[in-house]
N, C-alpha and C positions, 0 to 999 in steps of 0.2 A: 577641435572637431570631436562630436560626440562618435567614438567608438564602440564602447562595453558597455556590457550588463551585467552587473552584478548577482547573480544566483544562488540564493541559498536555499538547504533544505534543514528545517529541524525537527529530527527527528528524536526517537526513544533513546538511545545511546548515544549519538554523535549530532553535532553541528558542523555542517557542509558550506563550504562557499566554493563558487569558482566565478571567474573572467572568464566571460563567454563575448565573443567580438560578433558585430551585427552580420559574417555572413557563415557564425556556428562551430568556431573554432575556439574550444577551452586553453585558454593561454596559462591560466595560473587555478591550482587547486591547495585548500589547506582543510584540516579537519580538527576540531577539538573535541573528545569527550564530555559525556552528560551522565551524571551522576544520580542514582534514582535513589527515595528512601521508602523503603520499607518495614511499616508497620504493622507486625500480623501479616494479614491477607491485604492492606492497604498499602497502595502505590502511588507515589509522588512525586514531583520535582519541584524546584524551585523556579520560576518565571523566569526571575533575574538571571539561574545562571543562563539559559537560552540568548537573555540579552547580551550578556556578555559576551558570550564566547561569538556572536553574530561580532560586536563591536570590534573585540582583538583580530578575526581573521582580517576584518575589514580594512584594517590599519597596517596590517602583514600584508595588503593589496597594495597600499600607498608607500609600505616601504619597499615594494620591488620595484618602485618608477611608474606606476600608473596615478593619474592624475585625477584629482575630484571632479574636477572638469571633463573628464571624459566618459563620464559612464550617462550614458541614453536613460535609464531607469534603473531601482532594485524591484528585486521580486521574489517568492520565499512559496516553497510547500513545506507541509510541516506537518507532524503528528499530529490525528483528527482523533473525538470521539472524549477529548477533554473539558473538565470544568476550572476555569481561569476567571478568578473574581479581581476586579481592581477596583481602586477608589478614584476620587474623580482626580486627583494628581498623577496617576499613570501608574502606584502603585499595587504589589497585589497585598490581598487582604488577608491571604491564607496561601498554603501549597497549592501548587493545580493537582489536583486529581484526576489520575491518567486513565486511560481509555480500558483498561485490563483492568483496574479494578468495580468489582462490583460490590461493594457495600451495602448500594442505595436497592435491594430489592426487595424489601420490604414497601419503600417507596411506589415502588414503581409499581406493583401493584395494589397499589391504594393506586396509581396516575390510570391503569388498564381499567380497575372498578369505575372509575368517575367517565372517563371518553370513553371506552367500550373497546375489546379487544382488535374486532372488525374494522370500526371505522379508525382506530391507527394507522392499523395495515393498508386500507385504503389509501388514505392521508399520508402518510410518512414511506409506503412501498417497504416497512420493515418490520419485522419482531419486535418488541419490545422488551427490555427489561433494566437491571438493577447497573449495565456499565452505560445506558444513556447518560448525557448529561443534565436533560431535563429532570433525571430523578434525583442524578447525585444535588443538583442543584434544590429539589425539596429535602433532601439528606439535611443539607447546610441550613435550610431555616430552620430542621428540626433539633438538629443538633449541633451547630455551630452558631446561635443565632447573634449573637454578636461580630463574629466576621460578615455574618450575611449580613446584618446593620449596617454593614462600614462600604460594601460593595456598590457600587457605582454601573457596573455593569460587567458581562462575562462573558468571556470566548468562548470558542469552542477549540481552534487549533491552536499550538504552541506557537505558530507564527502570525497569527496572527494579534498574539503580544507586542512579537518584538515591530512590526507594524504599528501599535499604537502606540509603543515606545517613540516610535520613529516622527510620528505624523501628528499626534495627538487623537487621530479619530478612533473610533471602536466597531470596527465591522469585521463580518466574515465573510466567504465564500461560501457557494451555492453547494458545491461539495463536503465541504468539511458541517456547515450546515443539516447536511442530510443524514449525519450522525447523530446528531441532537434529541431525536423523537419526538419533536418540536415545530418540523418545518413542513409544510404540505411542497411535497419532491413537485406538483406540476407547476402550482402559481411561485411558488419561492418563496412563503410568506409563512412568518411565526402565524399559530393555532390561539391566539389570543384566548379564545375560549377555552382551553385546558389551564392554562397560566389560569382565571378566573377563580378557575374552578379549584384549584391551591393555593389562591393564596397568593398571586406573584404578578407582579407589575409586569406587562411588556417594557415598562421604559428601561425595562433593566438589559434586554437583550439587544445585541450589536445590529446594526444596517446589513442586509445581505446582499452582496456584490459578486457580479462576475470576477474571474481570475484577471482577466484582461480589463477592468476596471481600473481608475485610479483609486486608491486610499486616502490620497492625498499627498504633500510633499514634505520636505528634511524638514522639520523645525531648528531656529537656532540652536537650541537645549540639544539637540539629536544630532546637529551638525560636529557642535562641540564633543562627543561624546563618541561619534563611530569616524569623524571624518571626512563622510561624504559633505559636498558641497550644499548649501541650505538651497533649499529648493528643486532638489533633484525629486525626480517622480518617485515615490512610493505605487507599486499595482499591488491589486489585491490578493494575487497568489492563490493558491489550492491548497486543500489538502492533499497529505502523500499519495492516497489512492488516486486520483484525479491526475496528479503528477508522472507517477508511474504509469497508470494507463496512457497518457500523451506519448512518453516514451518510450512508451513500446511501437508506437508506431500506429495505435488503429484508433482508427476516428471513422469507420461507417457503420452500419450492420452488417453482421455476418465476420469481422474481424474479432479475433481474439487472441487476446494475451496468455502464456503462461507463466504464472512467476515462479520461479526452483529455489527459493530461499529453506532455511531452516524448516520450515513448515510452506505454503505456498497457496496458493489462487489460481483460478480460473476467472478473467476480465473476459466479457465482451459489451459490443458496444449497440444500442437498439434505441427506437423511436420512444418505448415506453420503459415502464416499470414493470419487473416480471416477476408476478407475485405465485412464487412458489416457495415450499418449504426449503432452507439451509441457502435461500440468496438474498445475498444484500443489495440494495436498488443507493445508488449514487446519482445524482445531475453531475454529468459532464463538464467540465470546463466549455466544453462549445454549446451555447444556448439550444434548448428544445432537443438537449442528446440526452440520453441515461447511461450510466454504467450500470450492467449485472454481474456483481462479483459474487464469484461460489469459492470459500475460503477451504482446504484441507489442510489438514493437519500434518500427512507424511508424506514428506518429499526430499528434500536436501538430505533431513536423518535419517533416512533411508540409507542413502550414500553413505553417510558418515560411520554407522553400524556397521553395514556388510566391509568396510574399507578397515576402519579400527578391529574388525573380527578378524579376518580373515589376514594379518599384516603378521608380522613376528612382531614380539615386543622391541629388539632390536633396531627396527624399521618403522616403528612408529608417527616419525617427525616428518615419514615420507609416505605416507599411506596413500595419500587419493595417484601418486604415482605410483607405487604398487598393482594396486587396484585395474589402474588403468594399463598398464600393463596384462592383466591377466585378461580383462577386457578385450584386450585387441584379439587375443587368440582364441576365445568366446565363437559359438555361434549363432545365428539369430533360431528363437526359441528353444536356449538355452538345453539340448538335450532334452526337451520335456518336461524341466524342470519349472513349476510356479511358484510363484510367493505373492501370497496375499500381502499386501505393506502396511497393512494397518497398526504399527509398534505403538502408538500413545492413544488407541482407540480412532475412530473418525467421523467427524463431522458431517462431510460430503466426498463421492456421492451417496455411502449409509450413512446415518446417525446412530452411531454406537457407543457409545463411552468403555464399553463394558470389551469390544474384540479387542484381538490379539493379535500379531504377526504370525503367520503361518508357512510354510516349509510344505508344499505338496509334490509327490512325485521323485521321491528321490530314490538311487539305486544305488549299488555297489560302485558305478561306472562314472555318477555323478563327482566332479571337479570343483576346482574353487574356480575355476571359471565361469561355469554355469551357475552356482551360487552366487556369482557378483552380477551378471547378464543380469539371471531371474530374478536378483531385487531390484533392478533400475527397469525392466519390462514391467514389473508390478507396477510399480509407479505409475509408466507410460500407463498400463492399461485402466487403470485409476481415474489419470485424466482423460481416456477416452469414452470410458461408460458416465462422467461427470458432465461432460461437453454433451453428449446420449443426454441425459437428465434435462438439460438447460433445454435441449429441443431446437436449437437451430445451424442448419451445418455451416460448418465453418468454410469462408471464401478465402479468410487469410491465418496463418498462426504465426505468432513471435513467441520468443521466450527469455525472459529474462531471470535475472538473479546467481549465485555463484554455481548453481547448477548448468547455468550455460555454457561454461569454461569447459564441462565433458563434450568435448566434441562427440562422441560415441553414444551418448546417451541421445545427444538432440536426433542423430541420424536413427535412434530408436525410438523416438517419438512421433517422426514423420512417417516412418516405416506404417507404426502404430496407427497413427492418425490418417495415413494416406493421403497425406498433404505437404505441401512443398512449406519448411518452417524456414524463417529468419533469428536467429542465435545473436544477440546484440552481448558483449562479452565486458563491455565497462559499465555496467550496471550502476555502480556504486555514485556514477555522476552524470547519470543520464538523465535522471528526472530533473537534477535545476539546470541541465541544460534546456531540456524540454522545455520547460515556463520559461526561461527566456523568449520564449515563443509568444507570449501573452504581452510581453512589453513592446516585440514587433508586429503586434495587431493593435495593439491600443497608441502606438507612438504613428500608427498611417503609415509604416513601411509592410506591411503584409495588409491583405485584403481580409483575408482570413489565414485559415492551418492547413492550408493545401502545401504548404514550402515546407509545412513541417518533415515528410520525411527525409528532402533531400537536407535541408540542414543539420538531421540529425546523425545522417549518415560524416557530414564532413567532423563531426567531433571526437570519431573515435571506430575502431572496429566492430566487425559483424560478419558472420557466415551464412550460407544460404544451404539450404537442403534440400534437397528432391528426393520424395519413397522413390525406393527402390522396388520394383514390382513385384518382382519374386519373393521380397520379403516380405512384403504387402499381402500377398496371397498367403503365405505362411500364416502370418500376424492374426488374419483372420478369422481362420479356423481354430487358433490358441485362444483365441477373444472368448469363442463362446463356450470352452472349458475352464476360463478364466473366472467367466460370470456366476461361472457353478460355483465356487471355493466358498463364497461367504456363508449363502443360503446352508450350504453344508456343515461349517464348523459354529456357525455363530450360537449354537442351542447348549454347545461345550460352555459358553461362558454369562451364558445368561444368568 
């Protein structure tokens, strides 16, 4: 009996697998490190190892007693926003060039000069520039052109390699796609006429398929190699963002996600493309949806500084419990005290490169309490004037990433938000449980992603949050002496 689904995620650092069983319950998880090289300012990986380490977990599956015979489908998110050239043997031709690097900006405007800046932005709902892949990809004619001779056609996500390792076909998803600057986000279709216009064959680029699509199934070659049984389904999988936003749980308009990672995002989810400055426009994993991700820069580091500050050296190994400790005896609107969080400049909701983290309000009387409160209220308030920016209010908020694990913080973020938040706290394996969700729409056991939340609740824990009113009324009034801090210092660092 088909049981499992096999889920991986490949991402920048690590490779994910887990046994996920058809009714959301992760039975088995393994992880291997990814090794990046860096040359200069140039960022790389190798293809193969992604296949690989895909291959070993997978065989770590069959040595704990699960059967080839028993997985329903595989399916894979994976780091988007890359250039992945293979030849027609399934090899690749050069390094993939990952999504953080930008090189190619010379390129890419020469691609802006020839389409015209406007009708990009039109066409793609994005910015353009020099970390596309469409540019890095006139990078490689211009200067690799012997690798680009030998290429046969290119990715764009990491997983979407090991996919055609798998299958022999070369496609991507509609998601990881819409990193490209390549793809018109409404029809889903490469811009053929840009490609012309440099120089560059369409047959070079992959087939774009939904998540819930097949890819195709095990080749013998593939069989032999990961284990799985020949002819198990390949589905086309996401990319991470795509992935991630599933996992959070919001799939209408008016939901949004918060991710609390080292840096972090603002997801939500809408009928179009919303073409404003500092957001990224994604197609949904569910047809005729869009993601609007607004990306900031300070969040988790946030934590991490005022926790590493404020800790004795001594206590180091135990800081975020320190921390949170001092926290609990905190109270909301920190004594008065604000902190702008802007420590590595910010993105959204300013675009600054140039601020600074800021310290306002402080007194003789101020504590290290109120120092840890005021920088994770900064934060909160950060995402709140962000979500302000995006212009549509929010019906639901989740938050994910290892910032959710603060229980105190999330309870200062609804406070902030005046919204009831969901805190999902296994982060780290919630997104390939999510796409499992694409193999139970494509295999005709789900109709659609309506079962998505309650499946995703049985895989692991989550806390639910209600503002608190009175803090909520506090919140408020701190909001709009909050808004005041930047306009005020940002002239010090111009």
């Amino acid at each position: 009996m088909k049981q499992y689904i096999a889920a991986f995620d490949v991402g920048t650092t690590a490779v994910k697998g887990v046994v996920v069983t058809t009714e959301g319950k992760v039975v088995y998880s393994s992880s291997i490190n990814i090794d990046t090289i860096f040359q200069g300012e140039y960022k790389e990986q190798k293809p193969s190892d992604w296949y690989s380490a895909f291959c070993k977990i997978s065989r770590e599956f069959f040595k704990r007693g699960f059967k080839p015979t028993e997985f329903l489908g595989i399916v894979m998110s994976g780091q988007m926003q890359d250039l992945i050239m293979v030849d027609r043997e399934l090899n690749p031709v050069d390094h993939a060039i990952l999504y953080s690097d930008g090189r190619a900006t010379r390129e890419a405007d020469e691609i802006i000069h020839l389409a015209g800046d406007e009708r990009i932005k039109s066409c793609t709902g994005n910015h353009f520039d020099g970390s596309m892949p469409f540019a890095k990809l006139l990078w490689q004619k211009k200067n690799h052109h012997d690798c680009f001779a030998k290429a046969h056609k290119v990715l764009i996500s990491a997983k979407d390699y090991c996919v055609t390792r798998l299958t022999g076909n070369f496609v991507t998803d509609a998601t990881s796609a819409a990193t490209a600057g390549l793809m018109d986000i409404h029809s889903k279709k490469w811009m053929s006429d840009w490609c012309d216009a440099v120089g560059i064959s369409t047959d070079i680029l992959p087939e774009i398929l939904y998540a819930d699509e097949k890819a195709g199934y095990v080749t013998h070659k593939a069989a032999h190699e990961s284990g799985y049984a020949q002819d198990t389904p390949v589905y086309c999988g996401t990319g991470d963002a795509g992935a991630t936003t599933l996992a959070s749980g919001i799939s209408r308009s008016g939901d949004y996600n918060i991710n609390l990672g080292t840096s972090g995002w603002i997801a939500c989810i809408s009928d179009d493309a919303l073409c404003k400055d500092g957001v990224f426009n994604l197609a949904a994993i569910q047809k005729n949806v869009y993601i609007n991700v607004v990306p900031f820069l300070n969040a988790g580091n946030v934590h991490k500084w005022v926790s590493s500050m404020i800790t004795p050296d001594e206590l180091q190994g135990q800081k975020y419990d320190y921390a949170a400790k001092l926290l609990e005896a905190s109270v909301p609107a920190s004594n008065g005290l604000l902190v702008l969080p802007y420590l590595v400049g910010e993105r959204f909701p300013v675009m600054d490169t140039h601020i600074k983290g800021c310290i306002v309000g402080a007194t003789p009387e101020t504590t290290k309490n109120d120092v840890v409160r005021a920088c994770l209220e900064g934060v909160a308030f950060s995402i709140r004037y962000g979500i302000e920016c995006i212009g549509k209010m929010p019906k639901s908020v989740s938050i994910i990433g290892g910032g959710a694990k603060e229980r105190l913080w999330c309870q200062i973020i609804s406070d902030i938000l005046g919204q009831p938040v969901i805190a999902y706290e296994n982060s780290e394996i919630l997104p390939s449980v999510a796409i499992s969700s694409c193999v139970m729409v494509g295999e005709g056991l789900w109709q659609d992603y309506s079962q998505l939340n309650a499946f995703l609740m049985k895989s692991g824990s989550y806390t639910a949050y209600q503002p608190c009113k009175e803090n909520e009324q506090l919140y408020n009034a701190v909001y709009e002496k909050y808004k005041k801090v930047y306009p005020a210092v940002k002239t010090i660092y111009e």
